[in-house]
N, C-alpha and C positions, 0 to 999 in steps of 0.2 A: 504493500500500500504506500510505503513512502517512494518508493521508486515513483510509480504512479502519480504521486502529490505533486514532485519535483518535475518531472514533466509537465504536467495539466498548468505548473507554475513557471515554467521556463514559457510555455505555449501562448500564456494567458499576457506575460509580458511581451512578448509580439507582436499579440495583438492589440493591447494597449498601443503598442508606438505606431502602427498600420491604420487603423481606425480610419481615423481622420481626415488620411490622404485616398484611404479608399472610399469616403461619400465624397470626398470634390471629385475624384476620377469620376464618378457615376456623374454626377453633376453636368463634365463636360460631356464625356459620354451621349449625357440627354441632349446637350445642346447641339452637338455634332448631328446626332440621331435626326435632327430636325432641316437640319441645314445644308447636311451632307450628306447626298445619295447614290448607293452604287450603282443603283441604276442609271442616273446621269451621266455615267462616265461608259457606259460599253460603248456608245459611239466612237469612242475615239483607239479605241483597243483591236483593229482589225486587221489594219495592215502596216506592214512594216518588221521588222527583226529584233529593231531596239526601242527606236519611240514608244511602242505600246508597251512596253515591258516595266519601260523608266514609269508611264504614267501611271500602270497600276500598281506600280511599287509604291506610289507616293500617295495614290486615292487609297491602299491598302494601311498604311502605318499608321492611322490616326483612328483607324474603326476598329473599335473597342467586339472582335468574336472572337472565340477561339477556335481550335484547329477542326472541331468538328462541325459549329457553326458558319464557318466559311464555304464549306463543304458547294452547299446549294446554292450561294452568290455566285462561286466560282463556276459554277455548272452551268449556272445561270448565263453568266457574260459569255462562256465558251458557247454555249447552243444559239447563242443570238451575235456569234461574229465575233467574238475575241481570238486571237490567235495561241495556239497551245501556250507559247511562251508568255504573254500578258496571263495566262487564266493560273497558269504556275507560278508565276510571280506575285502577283496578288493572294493566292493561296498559302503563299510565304508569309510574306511583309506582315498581312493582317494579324495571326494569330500571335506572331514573335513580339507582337507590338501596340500600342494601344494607346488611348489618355488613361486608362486604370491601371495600366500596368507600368507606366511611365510614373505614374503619381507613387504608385507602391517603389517604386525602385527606386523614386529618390527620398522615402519615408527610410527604407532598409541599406540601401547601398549609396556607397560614394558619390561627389558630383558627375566626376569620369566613366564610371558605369551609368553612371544614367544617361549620358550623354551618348555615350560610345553604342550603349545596345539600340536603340532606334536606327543608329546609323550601321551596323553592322548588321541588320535586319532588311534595310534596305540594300545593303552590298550584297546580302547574299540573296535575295531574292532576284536582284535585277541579274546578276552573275547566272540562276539557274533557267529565267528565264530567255535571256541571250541564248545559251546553252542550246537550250532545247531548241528555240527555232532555227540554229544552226544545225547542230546534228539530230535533232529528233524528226520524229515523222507525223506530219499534220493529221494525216488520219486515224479518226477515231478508232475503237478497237471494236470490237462484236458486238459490246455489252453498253454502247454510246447511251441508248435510251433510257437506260435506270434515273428511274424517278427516284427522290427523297420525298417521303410523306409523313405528317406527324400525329395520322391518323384521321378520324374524320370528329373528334370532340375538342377541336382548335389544338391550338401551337404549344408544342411544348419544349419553345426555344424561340432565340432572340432572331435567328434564323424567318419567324413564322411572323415576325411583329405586324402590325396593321400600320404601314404610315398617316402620316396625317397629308387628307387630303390639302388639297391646294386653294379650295374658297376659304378652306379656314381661315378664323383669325389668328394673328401673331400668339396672343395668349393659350389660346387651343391647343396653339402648334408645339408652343414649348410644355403646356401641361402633360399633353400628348409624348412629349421626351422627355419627359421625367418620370413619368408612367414608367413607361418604357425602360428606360437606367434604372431606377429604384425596383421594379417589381422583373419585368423577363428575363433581361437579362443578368442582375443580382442572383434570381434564381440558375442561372445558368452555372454562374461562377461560384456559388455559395459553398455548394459540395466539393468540387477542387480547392477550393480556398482553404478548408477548414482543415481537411484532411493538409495541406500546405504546412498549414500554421503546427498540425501537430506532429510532421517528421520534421519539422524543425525544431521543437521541443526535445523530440527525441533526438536530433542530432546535437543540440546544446546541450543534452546531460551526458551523453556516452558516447561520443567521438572522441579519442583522446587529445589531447593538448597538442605531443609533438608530432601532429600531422601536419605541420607544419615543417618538419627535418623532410620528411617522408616526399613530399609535394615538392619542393624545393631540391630536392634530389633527383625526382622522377617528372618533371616539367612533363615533356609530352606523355610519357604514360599516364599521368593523372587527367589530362585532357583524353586520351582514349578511352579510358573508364569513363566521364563522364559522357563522352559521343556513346559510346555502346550502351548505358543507362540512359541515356535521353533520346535516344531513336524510337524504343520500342514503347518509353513509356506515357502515358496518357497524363499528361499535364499542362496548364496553359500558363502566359505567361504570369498572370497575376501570382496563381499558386506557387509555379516554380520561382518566386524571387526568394519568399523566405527560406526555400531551401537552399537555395545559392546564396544568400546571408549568411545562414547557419555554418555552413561548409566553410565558408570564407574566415568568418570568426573563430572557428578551429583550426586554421590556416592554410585551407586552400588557395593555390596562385589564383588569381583573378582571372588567368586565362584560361582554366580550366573551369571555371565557375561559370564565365561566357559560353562557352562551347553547349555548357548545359541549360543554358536559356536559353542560345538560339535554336536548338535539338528539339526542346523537350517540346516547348511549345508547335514547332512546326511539323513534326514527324508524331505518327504513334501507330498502334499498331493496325489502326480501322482508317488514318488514311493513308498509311501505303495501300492497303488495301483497296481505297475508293480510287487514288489515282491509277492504279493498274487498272482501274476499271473503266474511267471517266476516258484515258490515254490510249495509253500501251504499255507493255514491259519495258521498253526502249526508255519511255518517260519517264518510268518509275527510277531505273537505272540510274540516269540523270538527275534526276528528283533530290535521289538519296545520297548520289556521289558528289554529286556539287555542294551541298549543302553540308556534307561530312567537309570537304576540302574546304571551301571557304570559312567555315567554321575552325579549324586547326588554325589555319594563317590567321586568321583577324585574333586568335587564342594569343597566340605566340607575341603579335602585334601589343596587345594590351598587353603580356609579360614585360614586353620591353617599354615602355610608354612609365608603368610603375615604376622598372628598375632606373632607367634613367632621370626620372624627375625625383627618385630618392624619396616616393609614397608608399607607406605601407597600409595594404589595403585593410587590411582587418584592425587597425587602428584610428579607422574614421568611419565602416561601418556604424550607420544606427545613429551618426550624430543629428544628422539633420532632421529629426523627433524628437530633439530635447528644446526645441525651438520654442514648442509648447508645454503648458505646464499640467502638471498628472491632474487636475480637475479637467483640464477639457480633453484630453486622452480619454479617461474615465467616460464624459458624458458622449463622445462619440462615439468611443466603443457600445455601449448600453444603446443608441441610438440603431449603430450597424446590426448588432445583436437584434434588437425588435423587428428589425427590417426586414431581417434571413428569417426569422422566425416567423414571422405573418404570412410571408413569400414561402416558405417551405410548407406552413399547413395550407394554404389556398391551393398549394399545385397537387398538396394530395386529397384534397376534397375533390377537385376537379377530376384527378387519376380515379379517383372512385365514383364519382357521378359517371366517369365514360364506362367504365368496366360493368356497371351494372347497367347503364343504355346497352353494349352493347350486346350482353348476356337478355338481356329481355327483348332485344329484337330480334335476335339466333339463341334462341333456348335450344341446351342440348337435348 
């Protein structure tokens, strides 16, 4: 049990300092939601090798979905004219990258990580999507037509949201993105978040100290563990910061901490799966190698960037959360807390109102 305490109390301190930055994220998030639409932009993503690739990298970095979320934008813009390389690039950017996740990373990590991961989010995306419209092949593969559906008792992802129409008023429109930021999408990110918060707890009580000798010895092998950890694994990017905090603070090089933001969040195991499906093998190939490769280099890059300017990264983790003081940590937290809690019992009343519609209109 005290194991237990000291966890759930390393956890709790996290989230304490996260809070905060995670309701302004949602915030702009809503505002973005309003203002900024992916549909606006498949126009421009059709032709060309590089131009469409650069713009969905850049329409991608700022929309707050994660890896699975993207999923059906990206299908979206590809069946209506985007080129393999724009629909892979944008299936990048987006989920590595976010206003929620930008806001968490400079709640938890350094100014230079927070700086460096949007823009190495954007190099790796536009790098794979180049790639691919170079050597990859435009043609869809067998299985082009698979729909994503989120059943027939509404959306059960930010994926499904209902924009606001266009007679609306300005007020509508922004109530309408705050809806939206505070309720579908919160719930999207609520359950990776949390489980976040608590292998970072876990990694704050039982990692040992000199992982630090260990990292520091092993520079690229501790970036290979983390790429072979964050490819398969199902994280987005909000979640995976405080594990890559945690890591850091026990003395993970920072470029290996990178590697596993930019991995974790872009890759998992349902969409390599979707892109061999949406693609072809060839893309996937692509997908995974580029994104492995430019990942290492930009690793390496940020090793050197530390060692030269004489920063140690795990001695300025976490500061920029002492900015505020523990009462309004406290009432954020409490705030964020009622938010996930509201949003999680609504989405399973709703899971329960469809299960039994659908049981009573197909009775076994």
């Amino acid at each position: 049990m005290t194991i237990i305490y000291e966890i759930l109390k390393e956890s709790w301190h996290i989230y304490l300092d996260v809070a905060i930055y995670m309701l302004f994220g949602f915030f702009v998030a809503g505002i973005l939601y309003v203002f900024f639409k992916a549909d606006k932009i498949k126009q421009y993503l059709g032709t060309g090798k590089i131009k469409p690739v650069i713009l969905s990298a850049l329409f991608g970095i700022p929309i707050p979905l994660c890896s699975c979320g993207v999923v059906p934008v990206a299908t979206g813009l590809k069946k209506q004219g985007a080129n393999s390389g724009a629909a892979l690039s944008f299936m990048i950017a987006t989920p590595e990258s976010g206003v929620d996740s930008i806001s968490i990373s400079w709640a938890m990590l350094d100014p230079i990580m927070t700086v460096i991961r949007p823009v190495a989010g954007f190099i790796t995306a536009i790098s794979t999507g180049i790639a691919q419209n170079i050597f990859g092949k435009e043609e869809l593969s067998g299985k082009q037509n698979i729909i994503y559906e989120t059943g027939d008792c509404g959306c059960a992802g930010n994926s499904c949201a209902v924009a606001p129409q266009n007679n609306e008023t300005l007020s509508a429109k922004l109530m309408s993105g705050l809806k939206y930021a505070y309720g579908e999408l919160l719930t999207d990110i609520a359950k990776p978040f949390i489980i976040g918060i608590l292998i970072a707890g876990v990694i704050t009580f039982f990692f040992p100290d000199d992982l630090t000798l260990w990292a520091n010895d092993h520079r690229f092998l501790s970036m290979l563990v983390m790429l072979i950890t964050g490819i398969p694994m199902y994280v987005c990017a909000t979640s995976s910061t405080p594990i890559a905090a945690a890591l850091i603070l026990k003395g993970l090089n920072p470029g290996a901490a990178l590697v596993f933001l930019l991995t974790g969040p872009a890759t998992n195991a349902a969409t390599i799966n979707i892109v061999k499906n949406i693609f072809n093998t060839r893309a996937l190939f692509i997908y995974l190698s580029m994104i492995s490769l430019t990942s290492l280099l930009i690793g390496f890059f940020v090793d050197w960037v530390y060692d030269t300017s004489g920063i140690q990264a795990s001695a300025i983790v976490g500061q920029a959360s002492e900015i505020f003081p523990g009462s309004v940590q406290l009432i954020a937290a409490i705030i964020l807390t009622a938010l996930i809690a509201f949003n999680m019992t609504s989405n399973f009343r709703q899971q329960t109102v469809c299960y039994f519609r659908r049981n009573w209109r197909n009775p076994i």
